[in-house]
KELO-527168 format. One record per residue: x, y, z of N, C-alpha, C, O in turn. Coordinates in steps of 0.2 Angstrom, whole numbers, plus 5000, padded with zeros to 4 digits. Layout:
// KELO-527168
XYZXYZXYZXYZ...
//
This chain:
// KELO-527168
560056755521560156705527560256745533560656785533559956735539559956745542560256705550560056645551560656745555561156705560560956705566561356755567560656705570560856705577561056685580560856625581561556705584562056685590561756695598562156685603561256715598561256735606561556805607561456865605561956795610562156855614562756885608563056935608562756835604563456845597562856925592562356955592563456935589563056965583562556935578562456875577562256965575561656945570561956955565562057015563562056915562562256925556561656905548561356845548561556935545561256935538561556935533561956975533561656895526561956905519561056955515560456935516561457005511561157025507561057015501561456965498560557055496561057025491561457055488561357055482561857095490562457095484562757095488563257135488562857015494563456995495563756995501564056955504563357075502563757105510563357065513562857025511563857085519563457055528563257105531563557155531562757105533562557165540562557125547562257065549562957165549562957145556562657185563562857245564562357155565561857195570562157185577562357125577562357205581562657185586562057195592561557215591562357155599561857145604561657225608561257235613561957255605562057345607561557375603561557435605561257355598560857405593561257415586560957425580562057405585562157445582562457405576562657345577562557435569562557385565563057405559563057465556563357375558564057355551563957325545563757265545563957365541564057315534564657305532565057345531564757225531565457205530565557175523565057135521566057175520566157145515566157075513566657055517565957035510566456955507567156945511567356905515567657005509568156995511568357005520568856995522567957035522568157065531567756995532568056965537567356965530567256885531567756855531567956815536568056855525568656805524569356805528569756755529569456875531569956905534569756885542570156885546568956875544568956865550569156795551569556775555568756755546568756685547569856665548570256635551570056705544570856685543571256705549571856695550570656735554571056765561571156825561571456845566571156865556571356945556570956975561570356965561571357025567570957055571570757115566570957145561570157125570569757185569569957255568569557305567570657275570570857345571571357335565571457385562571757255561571957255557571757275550571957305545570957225549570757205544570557275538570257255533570657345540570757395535571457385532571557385526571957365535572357365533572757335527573157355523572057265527572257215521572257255512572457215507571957305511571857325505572157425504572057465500572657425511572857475509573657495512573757495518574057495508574757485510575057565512574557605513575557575512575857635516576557635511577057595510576157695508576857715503577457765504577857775500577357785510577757865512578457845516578757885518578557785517579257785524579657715520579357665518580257715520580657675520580357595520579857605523580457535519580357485520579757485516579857465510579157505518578557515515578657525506578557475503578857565504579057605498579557555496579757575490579857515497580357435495579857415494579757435488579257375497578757325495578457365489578657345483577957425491577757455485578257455477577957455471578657465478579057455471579057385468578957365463579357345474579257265472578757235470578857175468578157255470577457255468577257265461577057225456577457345461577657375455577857345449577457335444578657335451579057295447578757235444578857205439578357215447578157125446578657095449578357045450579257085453579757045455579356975460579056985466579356935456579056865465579456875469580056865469578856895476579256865482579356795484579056745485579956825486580256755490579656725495579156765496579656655498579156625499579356645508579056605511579856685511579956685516580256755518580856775517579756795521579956885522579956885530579656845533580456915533580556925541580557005540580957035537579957035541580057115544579957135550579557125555580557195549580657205557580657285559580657315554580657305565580857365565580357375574580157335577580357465576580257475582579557495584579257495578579257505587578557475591578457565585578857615584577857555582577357575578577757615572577757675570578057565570578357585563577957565557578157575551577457515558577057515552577257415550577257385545577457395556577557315554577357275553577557225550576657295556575957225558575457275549575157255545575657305549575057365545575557325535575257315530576157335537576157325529576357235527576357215521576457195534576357105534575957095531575957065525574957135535574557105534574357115525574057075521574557185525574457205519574557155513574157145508575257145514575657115507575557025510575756995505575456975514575056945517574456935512574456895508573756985512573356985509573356985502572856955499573957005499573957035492574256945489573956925484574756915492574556845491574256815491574056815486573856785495573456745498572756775491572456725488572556825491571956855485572256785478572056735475573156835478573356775469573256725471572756715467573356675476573256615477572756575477572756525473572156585480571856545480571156575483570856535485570856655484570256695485569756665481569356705482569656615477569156605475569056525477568656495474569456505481569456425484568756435489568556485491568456375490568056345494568456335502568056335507568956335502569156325507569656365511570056345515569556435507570056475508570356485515570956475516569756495521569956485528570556455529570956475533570456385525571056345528571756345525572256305527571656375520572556395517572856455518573356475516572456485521572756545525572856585533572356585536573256605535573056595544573556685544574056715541573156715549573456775551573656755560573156725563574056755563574056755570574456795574574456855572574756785578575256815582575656785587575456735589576256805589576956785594576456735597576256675596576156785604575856745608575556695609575756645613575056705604574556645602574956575599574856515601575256595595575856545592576156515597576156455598576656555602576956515607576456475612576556425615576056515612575356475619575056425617574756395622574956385609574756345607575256285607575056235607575856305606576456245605576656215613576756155614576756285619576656255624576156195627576456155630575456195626575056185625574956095623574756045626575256125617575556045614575955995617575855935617576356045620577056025623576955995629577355945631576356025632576055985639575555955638575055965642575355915632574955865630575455805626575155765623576055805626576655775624576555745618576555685617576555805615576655805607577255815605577555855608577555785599578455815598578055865594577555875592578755905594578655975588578555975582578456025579578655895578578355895571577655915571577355955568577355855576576655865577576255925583575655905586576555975584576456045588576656095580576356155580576956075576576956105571576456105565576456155561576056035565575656025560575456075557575656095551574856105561574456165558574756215555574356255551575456235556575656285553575956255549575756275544576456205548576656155542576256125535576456135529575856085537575456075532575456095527575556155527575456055520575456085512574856125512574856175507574356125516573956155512573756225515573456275511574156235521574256315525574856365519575356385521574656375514575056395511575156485510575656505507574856505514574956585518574856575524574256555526575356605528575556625533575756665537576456675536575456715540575956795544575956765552575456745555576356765553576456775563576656845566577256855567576256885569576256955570576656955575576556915579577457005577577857005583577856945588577656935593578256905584578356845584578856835593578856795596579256895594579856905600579156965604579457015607578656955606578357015606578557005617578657045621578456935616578556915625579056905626579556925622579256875631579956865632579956775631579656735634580156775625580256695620580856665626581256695629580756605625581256535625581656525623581656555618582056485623582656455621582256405615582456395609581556365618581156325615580856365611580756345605580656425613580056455608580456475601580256475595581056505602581756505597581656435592581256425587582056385595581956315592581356315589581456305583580456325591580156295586579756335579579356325575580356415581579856455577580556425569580556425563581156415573581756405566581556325564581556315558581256275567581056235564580456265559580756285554579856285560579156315556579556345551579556305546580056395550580256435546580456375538580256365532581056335545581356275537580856235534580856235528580456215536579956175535579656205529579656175524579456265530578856285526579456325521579356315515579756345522580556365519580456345512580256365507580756265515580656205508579956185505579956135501579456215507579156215501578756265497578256285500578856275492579056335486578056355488578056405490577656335489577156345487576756365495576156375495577056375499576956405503577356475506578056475506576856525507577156585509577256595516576756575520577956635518577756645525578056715528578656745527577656735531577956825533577756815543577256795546578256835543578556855550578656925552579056955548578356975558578557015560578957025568578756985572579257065568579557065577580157125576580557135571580057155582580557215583581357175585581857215587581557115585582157115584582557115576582257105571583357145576583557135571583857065570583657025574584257035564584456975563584856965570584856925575585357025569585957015575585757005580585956955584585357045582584857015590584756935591584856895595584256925584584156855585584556795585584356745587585456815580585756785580585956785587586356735588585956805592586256775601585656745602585656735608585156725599584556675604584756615601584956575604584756615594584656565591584956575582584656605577585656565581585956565576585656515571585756525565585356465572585056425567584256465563584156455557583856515568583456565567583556595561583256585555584156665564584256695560584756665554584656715549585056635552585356605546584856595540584956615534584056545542583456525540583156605538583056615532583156635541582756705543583156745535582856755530583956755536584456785531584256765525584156805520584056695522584156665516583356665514583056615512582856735516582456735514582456815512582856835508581956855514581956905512581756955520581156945523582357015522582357035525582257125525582557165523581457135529581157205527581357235533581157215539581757305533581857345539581257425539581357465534580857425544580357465544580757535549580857515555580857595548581157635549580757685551580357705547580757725557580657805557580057795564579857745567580057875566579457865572578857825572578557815567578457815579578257785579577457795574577557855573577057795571576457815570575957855572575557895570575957815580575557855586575557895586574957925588576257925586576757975591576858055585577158115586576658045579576658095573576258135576576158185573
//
Protein backbone atom coordinates (compact mmCIF):
# COMPACT_ATOMS: atom_id res chain seq x y z
CA UNK A 1 0.00 0.00 0.00
CA UNK A 2 1.14 2.95 -0.97
CA UNK A 3 1.03 6.78 1.08
CA UNK A 4 1.54 10.00 -0.02
CA UNK A 5 1.79 12.94 1.92
CA UNK A 6 2.91 15.80 -0.26
CA UNK A 7 5.76 17.15 0.94
CA UNK A 8 5.54 14.30 4.05
CA UNK A 9 7.31 11.15 3.53
CA UNK A 10 6.30 8.26 1.16
CA UNK A 11 5.60 5.72 2.70
CA UNK A 12 5.16 1.79 1.28
CA UNK A 13 4.26 -1.57 3.27
CA UNK A 14 6.15 -4.45 1.83
CA UNK A 15 5.70 -7.66 2.04
CA UNK A 16 7.31 -8.84 4.88
CA UNK A 17 5.90 -6.17 6.73
CA UNK A 18 8.43 -3.37 6.63
CA UNK A 19 7.83 0.23 5.62
CA UNK A 20 9.98 1.87 3.26
CA UNK A 21 10.06 5.19 3.59
CA UNK A 22 11.18 7.65 0.86
CA UNK A 23 11.66 11.03 2.03
CA UNK A 24 11.12 14.43 -0.02
CA UNK A 25 15.09 14.49 -0.15
CA UNK A 26 15.51 11.19 -2.26
CA UNK A 27 16.44 9.25 0.55
CA UNK A 28 15.01 6.16 1.94
CA UNK A 29 14.47 4.04 5.39
CA UNK A 30 13.22 0.67 6.03
CA UNK A 31 11.45 0.63 9.09
CA UNK A 32 9.95 -2.02 11.09
CA UNK A 33 6.27 -2.80 12.45
CA UNK A 34 7.67 -1.72 15.56
CA UNK A 35 9.41 1.91 14.80
CA UNK A 36 5.58 2.30 13.44
CA UNK A 37 4.26 1.47 16.67
CA UNK A 38 6.92 3.46 18.58
CA UNK A 39 6.25 6.45 16.20
CA UNK A 40 2.61 6.47 16.44
CA UNK A 41 3.15 6.13 20.68
CA UNK A 42 5.07 9.48 20.35
CA UNK A 43 8.74 8.08 20.57
CA UNK A 44 11.11 10.54 19.02
CA UNK A 45 13.29 9.40 16.45
CA UNK A 46 16.73 9.65 18.10
CA UNK A 47 14.82 7.49 20.93
CA UNK A 48 13.32 4.72 19.20
CA UNK A 49 16.70 2.53 18.99
CA UNK A 50 16.54 2.61 22.28
CA UNK A 51 13.36 0.67 22.83
CA UNK A 52 15.04 -2.86 22.13
CA UNK A 53 18.33 -2.35 23.60
CA UNK A 54 19.00 -1.67 27.42
CA UNK A 55 22.42 -0.48 28.93
CA UNK A 56 23.93 -3.01 31.11
CA UNK A 57 27.44 -1.55 32.13
CA UNK A 58 26.53 1.43 34.99
CA UNK A 59 24.62 1.31 38.13
CA UNK A 60 20.89 1.91 38.07
CA UNK A 61 20.75 0.21 34.55
CA UNK A 62 22.34 -3.23 35.79
CA UNK A 63 19.31 -2.89 38.88
CA UNK A 64 16.75 -3.03 36.07
CA UNK A 65 18.60 -5.65 34.04
CA UNK A 66 18.62 -8.02 37.00
CA UNK A 67 14.97 -7.31 37.92
CA UNK A 68 14.21 -8.49 34.44
CA UNK A 69 16.39 -11.36 34.83
CA UNK A 70 14.86 -12.33 38.12
CA UNK A 71 11.30 -12.18 36.79
CA UNK A 72 10.39 -9.87 39.86
CA UNK A 73 6.95 -7.59 38.58
CA UNK A 74 7.43 -4.15 38.52
CA UNK A 75 5.78 -2.00 40.55
CA UNK A 76 3.24 -0.17 38.46
CA UNK A 77 4.93 3.26 39.24
CA UNK A 78 9.10 3.93 38.53
CA UNK A 79 10.58 7.69 39.12
CA UNK A 80 14.16 7.53 37.66
CA UNK A 81 16.52 10.04 38.21
CA UNK A 82 19.89 11.08 37.91
CA UNK A 83 22.17 14.04 35.98
CA UNK A 84 21.93 15.27 32.40
CA UNK A 85 23.35 12.06 30.08
CA UNK A 86 23.31 9.53 32.46
CA UNK A 87 21.43 7.21 30.46
CA UNK A 88 17.68 8.17 31.88
CA UNK A 89 15.49 8.78 28.79
CA UNK A 90 17.76 5.61 27.23
CA UNK A 91 16.77 2.92 29.84
CA UNK A 92 12.61 4.53 30.60
CA UNK A 93 12.18 4.08 27.06
CA UNK A 94 13.74 0.93 27.04
CA UNK A 95 11.95 -0.80 30.00
CA UNK A 96 8.66 1.35 28.99
CA UNK A 97 8.88 -0.79 25.76
CA UNK A 98 9.64 -4.02 27.48
CA UNK A 99 5.89 -3.47 29.16
CA UNK A 100 3.85 -2.19 26.92
CA UNK A 101 5.19 -5.40 24.21
CA UNK A 102 3.76 -7.94 27.62
CA UNK A 103 0.71 -5.99 27.56
CA UNK A 104 -0.96 -5.46 24.81
CA UNK A 105 1.58 -5.49 21.25
CA UNK A 106 -0.76 -7.44 19.55
CA UNK A 107 -3.92 -5.09 20.38
CA UNK A 108 -5.58 -3.14 17.51
CA UNK A 109 -5.37 -0.28 19.30
CA UNK A 110 -2.08 -0.32 20.67
CA UNK A 111 -1.55 3.62 19.85
CA UNK A 112 -3.88 4.21 22.34
CA UNK A 113 -2.85 2.36 25.45
CA UNK A 114 0.46 3.54 25.24
CA UNK A 115 1.92 7.14 25.09
CA UNK A 116 5.81 8.19 25.25
CA UNK A 117 5.97 12.09 25.88
CA UNK A 118 7.84 14.50 27.68
CA UNK A 119 7.99 17.38 30.77
CA UNK A 120 7.37 19.95 28.42
CA UNK A 121 4.75 18.73 26.19
CA UNK A 122 2.89 17.41 29.34
CA UNK A 123 3.17 20.88 31.00
CA UNK A 124 2.15 22.85 27.72
CA UNK A 125 -0.85 20.65 27.23
CA UNK A 126 -2.32 21.13 30.72
CA UNK A 127 -1.67 24.91 30.52
CA UNK A 128 -3.53 24.72 27.58
CA UNK A 129 -6.34 23.12 29.20
CA UNK A 130 -6.03 25.46 32.04
CA UNK A 131 -6.86 28.33 29.61
CA UNK A 132 -9.71 26.64 28.03
CA UNK A 133 -11.05 26.18 31.86
CA UNK A 134 -10.95 22.82 32.16
CA UNK A 135 -10.55 21.45 35.97
CA UNK A 136 -7.61 19.11 36.32
CA UNK A 137 -9.69 15.90 36.39
CA UNK A 138 -10.58 16.78 33.03
CA UNK A 139 -6.79 18.38 31.92
CA UNK A 140 -5.91 15.00 33.20
CA UNK A 141 -8.13 12.68 31.22
CA UNK A 142 -5.73 11.58 28.60
CA UNK A 143 -3.23 10.52 30.65
CA UNK A 144 -5.68 8.99 33.35
CA UNK A 145 -7.98 6.95 31.44
CA UNK A 146 -8.25 3.07 31.98
CA UNK A 147 -7.32 2.49 28.88
CA UNK A 148 -3.65 4.56 28.81
CA UNK A 149 -2.20 1.76 30.51
CA UNK A 150 1.71 2.53 29.71
CA UNK A 151 2.95 5.67 30.34
CA UNK A 152 6.64 7.40 30.30
CA UNK A 153 7.03 11.25 30.85
CA UNK A 154 10.58 12.17 29.81
CA UNK A 155 12.39 14.93 32.33
CA UNK A 156 9.34 15.73 33.71
CA UNK A 157 11.47 19.09 35.95
CA UNK A 158 13.36 19.61 32.68
CA UNK A 159 11.91 23.53 32.68
CA UNK A 160 11.41 25.57 35.35
CA UNK A 161 7.91 23.66 36.70
CA UNK A 162 5.17 25.44 38.93
CA UNK A 163 3.86 25.18 41.98
CA UNK A 164 0.85 24.11 39.57
CA UNK A 165 2.80 22.08 37.30
CA UNK A 166 4.10 20.11 40.89
CA UNK A 167 0.12 19.72 41.86
CA UNK A 168 -0.92 18.12 38.48
CA UNK A 169 2.04 15.79 37.85
CA UNK A 170 1.17 14.39 42.01
CA UNK A 171 -2.31 14.34 41.06
CA UNK A 172 -1.41 12.03 37.36
CA UNK A 173 0.84 9.90 39.72
CA UNK A 174 -2.17 8.88 42.48
CA UNK A 175 -4.53 8.58 40.02
CA UNK A 176 -2.89 6.08 37.89
CA UNK A 177 -1.07 4.88 41.09
CA UNK A 178 -4.37 3.30 42.17
CA UNK A 179 -4.75 1.47 39.35
CA UNK A 180 -2.83 -1.88 39.24
CA UNK A 181 -3.15 -2.21 35.44
CA UNK A 182 -1.67 0.81 34.56
CA UNK A 183 2.03 1.53 34.32
CA UNK A 184 3.75 4.60 34.76
CA UNK A 185 7.58 5.59 34.49
CA UNK A 186 8.76 9.04 35.08
CA UNK A 187 12.20 10.51 34.32
CA UNK A 188 13.93 13.94 35.69
CA UNK A 189 17.15 14.95 37.10
CA UNK A 190 15.73 16.01 40.49
CA UNK A 191 16.24 13.70 43.62
CA UNK A 192 13.06 12.77 45.93
CA UNK A 193 14.63 15.58 48.50
CA UNK A 194 14.81 18.09 45.86
CA UNK A 195 11.32 17.42 45.02
CA UNK A 196 10.13 17.17 48.45
CA UNK A 197 10.73 21.40 48.86
CA UNK A 198 8.29 21.70 45.72
CA UNK A 199 5.82 19.53 46.54
CA UNK A 200 5.88 16.94 49.59
CA UNK A 201 2.70 15.44 48.37
CA UNK A 202 4.94 14.60 44.99
CA UNK A 203 7.54 12.98 46.38
CA UNK A 204 5.76 10.84 49.13
CA UNK A 205 3.44 9.32 45.93
CA UNK A 206 6.93 9.19 44.01
CA UNK A 207 8.67 7.06 47.38
CA UNK A 208 5.87 4.47 47.59
CA UNK A 209 6.61 3.33 44.08
CA UNK A 210 9.77 2.39 42.88
CA UNK A 211 12.82 4.71 42.88
CA UNK A 212 15.88 4.14 40.05
CA UNK A 213 19.02 6.44 40.66
CA UNK A 214 21.04 6.58 37.29
CA UNK A 215 24.86 7.38 38.27
CA UNK A 216 28.11 8.21 36.62
CA UNK A 217 29.48 10.66 33.80
CA UNK A 218 27.75 11.87 31.40
CA UNK A 219 27.63 9.64 28.01
CA UNK A 220 28.50 12.31 25.58
CA UNK A 221 31.22 13.41 27.55
CA UNK A 222 33.11 9.52 27.62
Amino acid sequence: MDTDFGTEPRRETLSSGHILVTYPDGRTVVETPEHVFLAECGVPEKYREFANNPISDRAGHREIMETETLGIMMPNLIYISGGVGTGKSHMATWLWWQIAKAKFYEASDFPHQARWTDGYSFTSEMKRFSEEKFSVLEQLHEYTRHQMRTLLIDDVFADRATDVDYQNLAQLVEIRRNDIAQHTILTGMLSLYEIKKRSERLADRLAGGRVIVCEGPSWRLR
